[in-house]
Structures are given as C-alpha cells and as structure tokens.
mmCIF entry with sequence, helices, sheets and N, C-alpha, C, O atoms, coordinates in Angstrom:
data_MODEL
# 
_entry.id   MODEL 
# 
_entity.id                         1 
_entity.type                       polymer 
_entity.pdbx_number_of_molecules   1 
# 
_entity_poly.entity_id                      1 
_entity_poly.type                           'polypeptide(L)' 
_entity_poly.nstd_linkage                   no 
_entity_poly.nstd_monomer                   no 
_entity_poly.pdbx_seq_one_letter_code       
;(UNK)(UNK)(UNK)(UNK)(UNK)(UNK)(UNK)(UNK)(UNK)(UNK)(UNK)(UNK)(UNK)(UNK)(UNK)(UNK)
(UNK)(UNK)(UNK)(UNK)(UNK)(UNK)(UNK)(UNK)(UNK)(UNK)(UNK)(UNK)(UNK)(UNK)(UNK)(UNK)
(UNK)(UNK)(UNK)(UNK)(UNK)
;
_entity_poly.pdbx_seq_one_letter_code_can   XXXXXXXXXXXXXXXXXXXXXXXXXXXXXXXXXXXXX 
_entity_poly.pdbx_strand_id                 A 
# 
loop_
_entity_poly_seq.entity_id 
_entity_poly_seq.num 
_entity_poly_seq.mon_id 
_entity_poly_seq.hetero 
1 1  UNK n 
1 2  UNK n 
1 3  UNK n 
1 4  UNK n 
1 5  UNK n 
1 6  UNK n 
1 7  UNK n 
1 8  UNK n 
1 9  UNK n 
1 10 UNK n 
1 11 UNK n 
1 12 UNK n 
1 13 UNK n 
1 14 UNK n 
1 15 UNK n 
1 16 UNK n 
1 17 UNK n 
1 18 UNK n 
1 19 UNK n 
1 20 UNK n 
1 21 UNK n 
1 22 UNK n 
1 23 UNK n 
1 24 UNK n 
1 25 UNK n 
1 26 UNK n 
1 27 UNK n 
1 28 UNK n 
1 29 UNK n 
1 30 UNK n 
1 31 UNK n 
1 32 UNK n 
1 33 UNK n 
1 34 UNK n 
1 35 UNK n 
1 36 UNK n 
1 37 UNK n 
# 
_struct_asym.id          A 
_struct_asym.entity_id   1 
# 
loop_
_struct_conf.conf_type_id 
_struct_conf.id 
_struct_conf.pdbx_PDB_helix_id 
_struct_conf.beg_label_comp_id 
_struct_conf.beg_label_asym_id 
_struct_conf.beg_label_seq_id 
_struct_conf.pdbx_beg_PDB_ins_code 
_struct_conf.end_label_comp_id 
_struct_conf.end_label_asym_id 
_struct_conf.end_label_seq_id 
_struct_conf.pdbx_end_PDB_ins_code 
_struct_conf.beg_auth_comp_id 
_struct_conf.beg_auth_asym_id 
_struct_conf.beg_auth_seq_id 
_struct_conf.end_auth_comp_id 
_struct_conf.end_auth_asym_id 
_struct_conf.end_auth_seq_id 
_struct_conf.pdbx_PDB_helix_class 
_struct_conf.details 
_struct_conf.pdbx_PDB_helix_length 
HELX_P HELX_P1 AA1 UNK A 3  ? UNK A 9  ? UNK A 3  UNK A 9  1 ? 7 
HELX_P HELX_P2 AA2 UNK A 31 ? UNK A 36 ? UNK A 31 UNK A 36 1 ? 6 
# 
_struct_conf_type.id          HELX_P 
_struct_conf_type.criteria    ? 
_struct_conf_type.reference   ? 
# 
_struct_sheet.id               AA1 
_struct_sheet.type             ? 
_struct_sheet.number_strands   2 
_struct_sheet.details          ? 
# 
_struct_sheet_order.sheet_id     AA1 
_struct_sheet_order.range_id_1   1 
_struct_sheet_order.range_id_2   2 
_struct_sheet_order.offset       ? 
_struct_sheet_order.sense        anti-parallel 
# 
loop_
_struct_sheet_range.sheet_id 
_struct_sheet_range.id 
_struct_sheet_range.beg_label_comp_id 
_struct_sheet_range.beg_label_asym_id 
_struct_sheet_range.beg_label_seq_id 
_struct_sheet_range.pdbx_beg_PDB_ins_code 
_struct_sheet_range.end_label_comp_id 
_struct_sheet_range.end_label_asym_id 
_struct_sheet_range.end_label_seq_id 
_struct_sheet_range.pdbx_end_PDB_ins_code 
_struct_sheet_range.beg_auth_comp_id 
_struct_sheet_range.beg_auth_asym_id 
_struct_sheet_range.beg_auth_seq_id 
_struct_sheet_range.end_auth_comp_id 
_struct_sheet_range.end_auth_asym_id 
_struct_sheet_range.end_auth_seq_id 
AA1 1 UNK A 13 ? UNK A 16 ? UNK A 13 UNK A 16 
AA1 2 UNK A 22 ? UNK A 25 ? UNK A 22 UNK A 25 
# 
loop_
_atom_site.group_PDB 
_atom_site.id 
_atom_site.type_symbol 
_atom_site.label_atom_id 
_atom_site.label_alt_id 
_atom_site.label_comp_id 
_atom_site.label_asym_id 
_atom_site.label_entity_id 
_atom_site.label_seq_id 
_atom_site.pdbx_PDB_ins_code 
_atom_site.Cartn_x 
_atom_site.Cartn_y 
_atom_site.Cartn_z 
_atom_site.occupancy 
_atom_site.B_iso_or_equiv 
_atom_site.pdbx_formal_charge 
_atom_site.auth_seq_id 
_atom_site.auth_comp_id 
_atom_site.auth_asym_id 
_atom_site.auth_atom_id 
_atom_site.pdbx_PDB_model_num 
ATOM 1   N N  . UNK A 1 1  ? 10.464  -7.332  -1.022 1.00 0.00 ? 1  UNK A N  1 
ATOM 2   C CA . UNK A 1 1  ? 9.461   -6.735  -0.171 1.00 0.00 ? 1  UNK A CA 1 
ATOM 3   C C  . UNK A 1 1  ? 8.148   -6.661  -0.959 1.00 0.00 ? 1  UNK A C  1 
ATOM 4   O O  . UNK A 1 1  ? 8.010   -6.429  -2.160 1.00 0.00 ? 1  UNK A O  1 
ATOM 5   N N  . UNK A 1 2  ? 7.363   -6.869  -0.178 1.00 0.00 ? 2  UNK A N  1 
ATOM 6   C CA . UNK A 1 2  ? 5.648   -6.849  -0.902 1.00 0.00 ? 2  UNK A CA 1 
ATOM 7   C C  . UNK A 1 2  ? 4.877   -5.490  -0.628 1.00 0.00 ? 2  UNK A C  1 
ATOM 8   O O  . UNK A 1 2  ? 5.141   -4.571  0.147  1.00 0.00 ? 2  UNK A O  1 
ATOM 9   N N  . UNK A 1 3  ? 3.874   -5.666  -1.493 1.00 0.00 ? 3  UNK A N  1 
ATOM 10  C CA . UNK A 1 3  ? 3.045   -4.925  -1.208 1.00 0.00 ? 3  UNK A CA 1 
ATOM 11  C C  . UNK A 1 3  ? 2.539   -3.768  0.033  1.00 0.00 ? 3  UNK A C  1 
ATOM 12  O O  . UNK A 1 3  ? 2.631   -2.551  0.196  1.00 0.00 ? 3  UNK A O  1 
ATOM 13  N N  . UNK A 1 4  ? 2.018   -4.818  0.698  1.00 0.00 ? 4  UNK A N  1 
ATOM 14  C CA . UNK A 1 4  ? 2.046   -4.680  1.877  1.00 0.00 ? 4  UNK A CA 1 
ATOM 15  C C  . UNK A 1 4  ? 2.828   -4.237  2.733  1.00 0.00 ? 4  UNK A C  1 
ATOM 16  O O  . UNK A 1 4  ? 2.609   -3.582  3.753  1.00 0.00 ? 4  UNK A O  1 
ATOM 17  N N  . UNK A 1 5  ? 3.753   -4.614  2.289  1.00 0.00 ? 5  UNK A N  1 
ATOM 18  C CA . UNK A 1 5  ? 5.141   -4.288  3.677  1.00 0.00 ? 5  UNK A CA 1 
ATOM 19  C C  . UNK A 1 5  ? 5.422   -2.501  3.676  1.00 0.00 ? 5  UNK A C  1 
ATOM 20  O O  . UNK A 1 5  ? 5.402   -1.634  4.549  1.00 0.00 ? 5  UNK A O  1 
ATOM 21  N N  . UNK A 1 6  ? 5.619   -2.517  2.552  1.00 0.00 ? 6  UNK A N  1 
ATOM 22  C CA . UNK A 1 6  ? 5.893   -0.843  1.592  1.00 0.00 ? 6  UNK A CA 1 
ATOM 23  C C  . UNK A 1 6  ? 4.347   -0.011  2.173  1.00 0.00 ? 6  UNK A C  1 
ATOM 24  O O  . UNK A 1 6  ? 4.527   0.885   2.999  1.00 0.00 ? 6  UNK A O  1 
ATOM 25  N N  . UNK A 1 7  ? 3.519   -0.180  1.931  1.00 0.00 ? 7  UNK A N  1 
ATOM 26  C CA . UNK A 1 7  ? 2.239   0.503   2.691  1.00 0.00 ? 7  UNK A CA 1 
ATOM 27  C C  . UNK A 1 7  ? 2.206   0.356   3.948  1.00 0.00 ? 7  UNK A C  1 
ATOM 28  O O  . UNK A 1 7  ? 1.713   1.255   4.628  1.00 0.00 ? 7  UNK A O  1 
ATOM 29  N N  . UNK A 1 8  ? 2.689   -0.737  4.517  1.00 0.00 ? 8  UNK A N  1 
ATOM 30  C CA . UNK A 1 8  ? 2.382   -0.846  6.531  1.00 0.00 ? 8  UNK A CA 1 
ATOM 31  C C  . UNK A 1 8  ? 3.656   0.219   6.700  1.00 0.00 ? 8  UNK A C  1 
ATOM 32  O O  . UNK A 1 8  ? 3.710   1.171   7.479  1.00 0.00 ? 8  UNK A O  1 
ATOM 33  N N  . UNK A 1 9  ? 4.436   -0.118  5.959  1.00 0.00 ? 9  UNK A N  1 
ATOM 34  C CA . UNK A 1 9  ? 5.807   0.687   6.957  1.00 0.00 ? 9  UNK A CA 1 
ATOM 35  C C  . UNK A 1 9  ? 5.374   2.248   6.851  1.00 0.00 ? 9  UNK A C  1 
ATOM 36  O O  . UNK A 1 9  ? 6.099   3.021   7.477  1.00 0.00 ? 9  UNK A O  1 
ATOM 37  N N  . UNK A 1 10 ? 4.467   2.712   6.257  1.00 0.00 ? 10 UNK A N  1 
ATOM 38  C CA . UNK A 1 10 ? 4.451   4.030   6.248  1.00 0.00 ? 10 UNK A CA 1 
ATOM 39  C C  . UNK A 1 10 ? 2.422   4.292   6.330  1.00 0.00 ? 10 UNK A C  1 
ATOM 40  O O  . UNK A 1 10 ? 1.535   4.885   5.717  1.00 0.00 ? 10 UNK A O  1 
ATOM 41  N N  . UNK A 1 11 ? 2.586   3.454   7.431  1.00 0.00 ? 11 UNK A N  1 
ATOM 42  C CA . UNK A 1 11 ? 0.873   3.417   7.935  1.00 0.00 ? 11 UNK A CA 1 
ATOM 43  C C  . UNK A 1 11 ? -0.252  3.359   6.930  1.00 0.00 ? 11 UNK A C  1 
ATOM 44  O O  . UNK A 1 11 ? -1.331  3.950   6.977  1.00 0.00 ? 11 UNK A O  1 
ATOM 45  N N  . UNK A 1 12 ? 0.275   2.416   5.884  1.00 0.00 ? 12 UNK A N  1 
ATOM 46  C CA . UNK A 1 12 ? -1.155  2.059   5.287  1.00 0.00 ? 12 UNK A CA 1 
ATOM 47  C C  . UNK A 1 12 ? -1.308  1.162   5.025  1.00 0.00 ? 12 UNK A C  1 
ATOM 48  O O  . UNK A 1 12 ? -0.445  0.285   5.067  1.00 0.00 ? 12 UNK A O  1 
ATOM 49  N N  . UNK A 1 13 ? -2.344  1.025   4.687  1.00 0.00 ? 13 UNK A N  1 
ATOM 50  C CA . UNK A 1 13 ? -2.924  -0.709  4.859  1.00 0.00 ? 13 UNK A CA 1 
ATOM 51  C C  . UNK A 1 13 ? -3.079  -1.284  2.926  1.00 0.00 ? 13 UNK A C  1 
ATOM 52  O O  . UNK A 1 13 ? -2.988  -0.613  1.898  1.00 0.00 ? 13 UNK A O  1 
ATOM 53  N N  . UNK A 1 14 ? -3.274  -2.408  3.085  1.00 0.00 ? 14 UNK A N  1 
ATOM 54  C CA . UNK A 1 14 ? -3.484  -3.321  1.180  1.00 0.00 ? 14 UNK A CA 1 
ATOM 55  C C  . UNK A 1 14 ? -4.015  -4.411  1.703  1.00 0.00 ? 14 UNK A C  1 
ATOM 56  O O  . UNK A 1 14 ? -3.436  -5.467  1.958  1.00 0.00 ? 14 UNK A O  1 
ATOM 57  N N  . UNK A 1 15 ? -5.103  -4.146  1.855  1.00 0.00 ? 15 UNK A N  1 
ATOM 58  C CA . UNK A 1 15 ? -6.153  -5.893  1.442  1.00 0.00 ? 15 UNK A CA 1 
ATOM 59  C C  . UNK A 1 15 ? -6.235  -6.539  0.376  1.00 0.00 ? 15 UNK A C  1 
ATOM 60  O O  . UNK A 1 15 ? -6.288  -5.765  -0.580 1.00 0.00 ? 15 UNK A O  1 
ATOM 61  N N  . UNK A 1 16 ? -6.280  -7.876  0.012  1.00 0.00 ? 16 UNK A N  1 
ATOM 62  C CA . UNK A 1 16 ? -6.314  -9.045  -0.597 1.00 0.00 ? 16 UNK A CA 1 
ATOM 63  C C  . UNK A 1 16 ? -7.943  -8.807  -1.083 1.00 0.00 ? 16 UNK A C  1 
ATOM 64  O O  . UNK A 1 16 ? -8.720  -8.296  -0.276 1.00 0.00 ? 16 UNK A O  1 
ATOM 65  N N  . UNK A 1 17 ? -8.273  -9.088  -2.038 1.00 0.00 ? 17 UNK A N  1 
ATOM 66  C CA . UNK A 1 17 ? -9.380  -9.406  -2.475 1.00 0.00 ? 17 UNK A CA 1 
ATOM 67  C C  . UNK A 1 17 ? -9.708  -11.070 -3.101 1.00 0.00 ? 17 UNK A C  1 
ATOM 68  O O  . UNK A 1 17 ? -8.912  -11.902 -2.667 1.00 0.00 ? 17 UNK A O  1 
ATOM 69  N N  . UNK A 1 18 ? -10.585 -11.510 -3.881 1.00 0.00 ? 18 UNK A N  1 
ATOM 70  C CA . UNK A 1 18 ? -9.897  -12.259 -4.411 1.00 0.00 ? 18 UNK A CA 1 
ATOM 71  C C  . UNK A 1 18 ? -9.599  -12.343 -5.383 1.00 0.00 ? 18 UNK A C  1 
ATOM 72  O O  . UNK A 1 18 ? -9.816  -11.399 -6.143 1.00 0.00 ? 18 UNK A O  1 
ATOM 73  N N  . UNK A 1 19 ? -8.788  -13.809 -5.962 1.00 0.00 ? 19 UNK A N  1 
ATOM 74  C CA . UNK A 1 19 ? -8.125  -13.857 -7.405 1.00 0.00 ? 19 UNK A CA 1 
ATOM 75  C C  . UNK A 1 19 ? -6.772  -13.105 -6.792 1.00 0.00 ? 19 UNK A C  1 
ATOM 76  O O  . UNK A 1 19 ? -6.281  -13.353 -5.691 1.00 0.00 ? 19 UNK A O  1 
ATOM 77  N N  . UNK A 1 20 ? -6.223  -12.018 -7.863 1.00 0.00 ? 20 UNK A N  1 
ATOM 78  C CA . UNK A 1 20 ? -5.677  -11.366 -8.007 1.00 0.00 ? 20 UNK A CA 1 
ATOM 79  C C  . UNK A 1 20 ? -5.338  -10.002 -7.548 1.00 0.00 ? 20 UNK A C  1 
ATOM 80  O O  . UNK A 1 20 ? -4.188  -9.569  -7.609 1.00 0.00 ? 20 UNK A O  1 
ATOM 81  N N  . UNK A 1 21 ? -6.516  -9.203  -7.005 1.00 0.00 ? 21 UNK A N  1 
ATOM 82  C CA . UNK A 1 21 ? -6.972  -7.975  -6.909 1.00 0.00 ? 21 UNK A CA 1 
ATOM 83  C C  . UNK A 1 21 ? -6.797  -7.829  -5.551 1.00 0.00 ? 21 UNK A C  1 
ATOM 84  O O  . UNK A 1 21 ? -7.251  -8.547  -4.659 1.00 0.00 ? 21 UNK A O  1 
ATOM 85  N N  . UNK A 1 22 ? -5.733  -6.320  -5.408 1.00 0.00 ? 22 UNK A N  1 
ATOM 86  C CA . UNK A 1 22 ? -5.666  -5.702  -4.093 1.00 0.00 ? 22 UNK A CA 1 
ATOM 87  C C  . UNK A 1 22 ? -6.200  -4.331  -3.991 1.00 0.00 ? 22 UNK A C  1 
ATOM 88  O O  . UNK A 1 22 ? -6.185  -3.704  -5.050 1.00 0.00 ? 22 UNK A O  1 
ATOM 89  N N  . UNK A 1 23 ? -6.663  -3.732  -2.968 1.00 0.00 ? 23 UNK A N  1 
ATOM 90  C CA . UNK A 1 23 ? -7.314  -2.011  -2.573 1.00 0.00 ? 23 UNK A CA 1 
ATOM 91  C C  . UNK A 1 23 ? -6.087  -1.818  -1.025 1.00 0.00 ? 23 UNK A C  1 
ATOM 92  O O  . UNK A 1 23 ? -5.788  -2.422  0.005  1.00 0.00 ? 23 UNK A O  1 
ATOM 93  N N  . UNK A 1 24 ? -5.689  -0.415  -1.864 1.00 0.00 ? 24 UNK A N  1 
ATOM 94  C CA . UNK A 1 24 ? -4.478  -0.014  -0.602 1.00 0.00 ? 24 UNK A CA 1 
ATOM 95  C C  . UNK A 1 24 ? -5.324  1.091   -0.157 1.00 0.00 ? 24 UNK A C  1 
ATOM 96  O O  . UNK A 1 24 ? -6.300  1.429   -0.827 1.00 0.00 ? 24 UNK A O  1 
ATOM 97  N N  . UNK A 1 25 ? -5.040  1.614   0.826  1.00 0.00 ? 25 UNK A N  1 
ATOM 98  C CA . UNK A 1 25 ? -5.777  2.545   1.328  1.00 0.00 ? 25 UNK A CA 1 
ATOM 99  C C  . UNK A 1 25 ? -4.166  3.566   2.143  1.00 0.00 ? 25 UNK A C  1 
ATOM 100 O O  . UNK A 1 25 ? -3.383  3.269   3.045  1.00 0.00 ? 25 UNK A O  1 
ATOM 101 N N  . UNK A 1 26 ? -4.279  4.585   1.388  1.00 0.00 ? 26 UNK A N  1 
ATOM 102 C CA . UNK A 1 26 ? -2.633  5.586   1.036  1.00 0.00 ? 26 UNK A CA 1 
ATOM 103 C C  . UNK A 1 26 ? -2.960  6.837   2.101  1.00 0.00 ? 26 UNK A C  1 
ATOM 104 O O  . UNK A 1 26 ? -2.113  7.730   2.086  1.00 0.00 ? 26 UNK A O  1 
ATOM 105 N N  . UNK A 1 27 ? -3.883  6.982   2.860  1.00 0.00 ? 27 UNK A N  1 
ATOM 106 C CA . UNK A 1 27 ? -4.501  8.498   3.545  1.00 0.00 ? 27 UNK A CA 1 
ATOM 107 C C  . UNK A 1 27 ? -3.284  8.692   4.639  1.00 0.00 ? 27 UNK A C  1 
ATOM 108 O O  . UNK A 1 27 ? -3.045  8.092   5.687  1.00 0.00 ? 27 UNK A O  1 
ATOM 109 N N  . UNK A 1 28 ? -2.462  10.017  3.817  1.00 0.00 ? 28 UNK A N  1 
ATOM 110 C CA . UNK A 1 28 ? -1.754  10.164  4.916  1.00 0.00 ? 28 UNK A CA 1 
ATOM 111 C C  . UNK A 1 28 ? -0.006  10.018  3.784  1.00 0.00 ? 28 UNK A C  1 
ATOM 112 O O  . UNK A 1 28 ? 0.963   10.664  4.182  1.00 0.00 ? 28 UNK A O  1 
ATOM 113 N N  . UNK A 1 29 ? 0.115   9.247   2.631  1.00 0.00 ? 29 UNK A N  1 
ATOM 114 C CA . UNK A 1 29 ? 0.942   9.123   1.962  1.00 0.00 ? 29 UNK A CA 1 
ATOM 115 C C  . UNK A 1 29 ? 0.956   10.090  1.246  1.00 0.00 ? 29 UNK A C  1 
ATOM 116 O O  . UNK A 1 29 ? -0.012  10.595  0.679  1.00 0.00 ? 29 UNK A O  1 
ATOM 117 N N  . UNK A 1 30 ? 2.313   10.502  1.206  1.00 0.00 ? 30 UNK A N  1 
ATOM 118 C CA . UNK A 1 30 ? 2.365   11.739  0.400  1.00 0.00 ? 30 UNK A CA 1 
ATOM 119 C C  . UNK A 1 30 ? 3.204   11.515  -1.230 1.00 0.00 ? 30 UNK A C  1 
ATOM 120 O O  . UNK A 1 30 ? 3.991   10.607  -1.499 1.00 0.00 ? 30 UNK A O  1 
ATOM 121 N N  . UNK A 1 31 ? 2.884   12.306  -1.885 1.00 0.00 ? 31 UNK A N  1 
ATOM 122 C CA . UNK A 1 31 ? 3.557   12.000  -3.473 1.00 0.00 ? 31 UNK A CA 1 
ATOM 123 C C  . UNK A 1 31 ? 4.643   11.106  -3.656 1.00 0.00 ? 31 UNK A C  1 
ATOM 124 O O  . UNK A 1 31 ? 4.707   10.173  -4.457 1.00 0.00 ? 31 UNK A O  1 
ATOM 125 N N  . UNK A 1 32 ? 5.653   11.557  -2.676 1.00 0.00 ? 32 UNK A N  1 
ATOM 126 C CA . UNK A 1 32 ? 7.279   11.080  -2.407 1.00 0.00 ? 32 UNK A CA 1 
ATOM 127 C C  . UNK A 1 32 ? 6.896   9.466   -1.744 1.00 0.00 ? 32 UNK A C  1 
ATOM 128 O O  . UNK A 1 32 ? 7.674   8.599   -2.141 1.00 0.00 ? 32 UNK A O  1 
ATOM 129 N N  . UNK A 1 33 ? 6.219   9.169   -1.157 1.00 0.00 ? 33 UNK A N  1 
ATOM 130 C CA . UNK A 1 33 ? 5.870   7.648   -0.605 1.00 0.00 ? 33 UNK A CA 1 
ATOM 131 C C  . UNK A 1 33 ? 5.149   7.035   -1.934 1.00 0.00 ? 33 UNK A C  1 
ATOM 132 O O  . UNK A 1 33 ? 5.721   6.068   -2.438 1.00 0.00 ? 33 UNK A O  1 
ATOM 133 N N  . UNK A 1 34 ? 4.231   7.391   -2.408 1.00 0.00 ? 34 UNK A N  1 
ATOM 134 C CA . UNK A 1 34 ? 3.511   6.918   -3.806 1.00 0.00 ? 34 UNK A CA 1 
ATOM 135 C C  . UNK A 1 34 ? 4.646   6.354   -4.870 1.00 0.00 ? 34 UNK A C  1 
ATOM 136 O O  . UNK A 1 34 ? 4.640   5.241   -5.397 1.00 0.00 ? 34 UNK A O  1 
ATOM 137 N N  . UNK A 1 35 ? 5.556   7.335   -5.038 1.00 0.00 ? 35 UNK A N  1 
ATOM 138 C CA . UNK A 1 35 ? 6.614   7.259   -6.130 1.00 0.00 ? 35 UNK A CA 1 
ATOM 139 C C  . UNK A 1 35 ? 7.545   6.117   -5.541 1.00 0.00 ? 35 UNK A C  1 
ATOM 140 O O  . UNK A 1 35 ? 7.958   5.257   -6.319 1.00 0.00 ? 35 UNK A O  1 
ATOM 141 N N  . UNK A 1 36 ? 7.852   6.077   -4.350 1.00 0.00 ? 36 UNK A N  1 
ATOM 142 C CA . UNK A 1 36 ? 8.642   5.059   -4.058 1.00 0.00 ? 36 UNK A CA 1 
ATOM 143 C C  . UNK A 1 36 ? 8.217   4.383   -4.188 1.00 0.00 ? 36 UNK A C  1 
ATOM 144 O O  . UNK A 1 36 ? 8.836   3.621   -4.930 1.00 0.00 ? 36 UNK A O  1 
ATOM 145 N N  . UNK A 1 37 ? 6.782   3.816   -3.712 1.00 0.00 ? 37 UNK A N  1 
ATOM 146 C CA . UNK A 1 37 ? 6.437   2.407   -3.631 1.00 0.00 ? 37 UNK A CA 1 
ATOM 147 C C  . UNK A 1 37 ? 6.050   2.033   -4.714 1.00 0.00 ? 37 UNK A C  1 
ATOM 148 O O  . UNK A 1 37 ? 5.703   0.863   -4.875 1.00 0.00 ? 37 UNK A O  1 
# 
C-alpha cells in the first residue's frame, strides 16, 4: 500500500511534487492515524 492510499482511506490527501517530493495534508488525522501510517 502507498502513500496515498494510507492518507485517502482516512480522508487525506498526498500530492506528488516533483522528483521525489510529496506534501500530505493530515487535518483531521489524529496521533493514532499518524503512527500507523
């Protein structure tokens, strides 16, 4: 599972930048979701 998948399933989003570099946006994730993912 990616990135992404782990942040959508719990309503947040991870854009692609480029190269290498992603920005997740967590509003709404709580400690216990952080630690998992």
């Amino acid at each position: 599972m990616d990135l992404s998948q782990l942040f959508g399933n719990r309503d947040g989003y991870v854009f692609l930048s480029r190269f290498d570099n992603m920005v997740a946006v967590s509003n709404g994730l709580d400690r216990e979701d952080h630690t998992l993912i």
